[in-house]
C-alpha positions in Angstrom: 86.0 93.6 103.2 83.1 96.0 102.9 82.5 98.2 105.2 78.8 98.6 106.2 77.6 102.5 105.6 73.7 101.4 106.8 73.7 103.2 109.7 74.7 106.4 108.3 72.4 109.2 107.4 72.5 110.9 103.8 75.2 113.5 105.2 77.3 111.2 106.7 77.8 109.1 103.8 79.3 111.5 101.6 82.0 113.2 103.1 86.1 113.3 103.8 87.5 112.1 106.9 90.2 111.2 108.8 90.8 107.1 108.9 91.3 105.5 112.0 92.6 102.6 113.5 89.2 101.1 112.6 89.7 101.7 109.0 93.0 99.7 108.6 91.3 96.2 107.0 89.6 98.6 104.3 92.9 100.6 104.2 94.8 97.3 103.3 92.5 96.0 101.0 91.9 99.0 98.9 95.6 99.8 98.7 96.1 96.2 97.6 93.4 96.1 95.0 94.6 99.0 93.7 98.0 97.9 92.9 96.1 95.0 91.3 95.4 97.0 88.6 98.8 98.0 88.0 100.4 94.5 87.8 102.2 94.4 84.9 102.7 98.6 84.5 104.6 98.0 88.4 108.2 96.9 87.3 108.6 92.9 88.0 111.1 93.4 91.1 108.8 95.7 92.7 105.8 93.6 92.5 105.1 91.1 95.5 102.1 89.9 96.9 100.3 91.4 98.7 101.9 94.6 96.9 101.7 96.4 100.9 102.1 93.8 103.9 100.2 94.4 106.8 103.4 95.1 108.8 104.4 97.6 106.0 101.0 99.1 106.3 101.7 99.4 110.3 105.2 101.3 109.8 104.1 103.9 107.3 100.8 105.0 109.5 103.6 104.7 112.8 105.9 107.0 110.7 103.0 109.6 110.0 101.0 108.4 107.0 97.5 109.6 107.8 95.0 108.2 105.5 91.3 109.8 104.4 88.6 108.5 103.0 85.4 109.9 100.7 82.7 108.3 102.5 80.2 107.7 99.5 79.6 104.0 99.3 81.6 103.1 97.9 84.7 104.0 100.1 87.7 105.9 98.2 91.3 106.5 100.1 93.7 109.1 100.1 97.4 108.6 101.7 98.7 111.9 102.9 
């Protein structure tokens, strides 16, 4: 999924915020593409696909994971 930036002006689409419930598709994906690029470093009982379930995803943001993002297309994530 890509999110679509269009409607953005030039300051909106480059700067840090705070993810929201909106987010969590582009959360997922990025988070699981990332780890993608680690298959093979990430030891072989660790690995499983998709690396992060959704319901995994779910319980770290209902335990406090807050996410932000650099808004620049293209979209970049930070866990916190």
């Amino acid at each position: 999924m890509i999110a679509d930036f269009s409607r953005l002006n030039d300051e909106e689409k480059t700067m840090i915020r705070r993810c929201t419930e909106a987010d969590f598709d582009a959360i997922y994906e990025i988070i699981n593409d990332a780890a993608e690029t680690y298959r093979g470093i990430i030891p072989a009982d660790r690995w499983h696909e998709p690396y992060m379930s959704r319901e995994q995803l779910k319980q770290e943001v209902n335990a406090g994971v807050q996410f932000c993002g650099f808004v620049n297309v293209p979209f970049s994530l930070r866990g916190i």
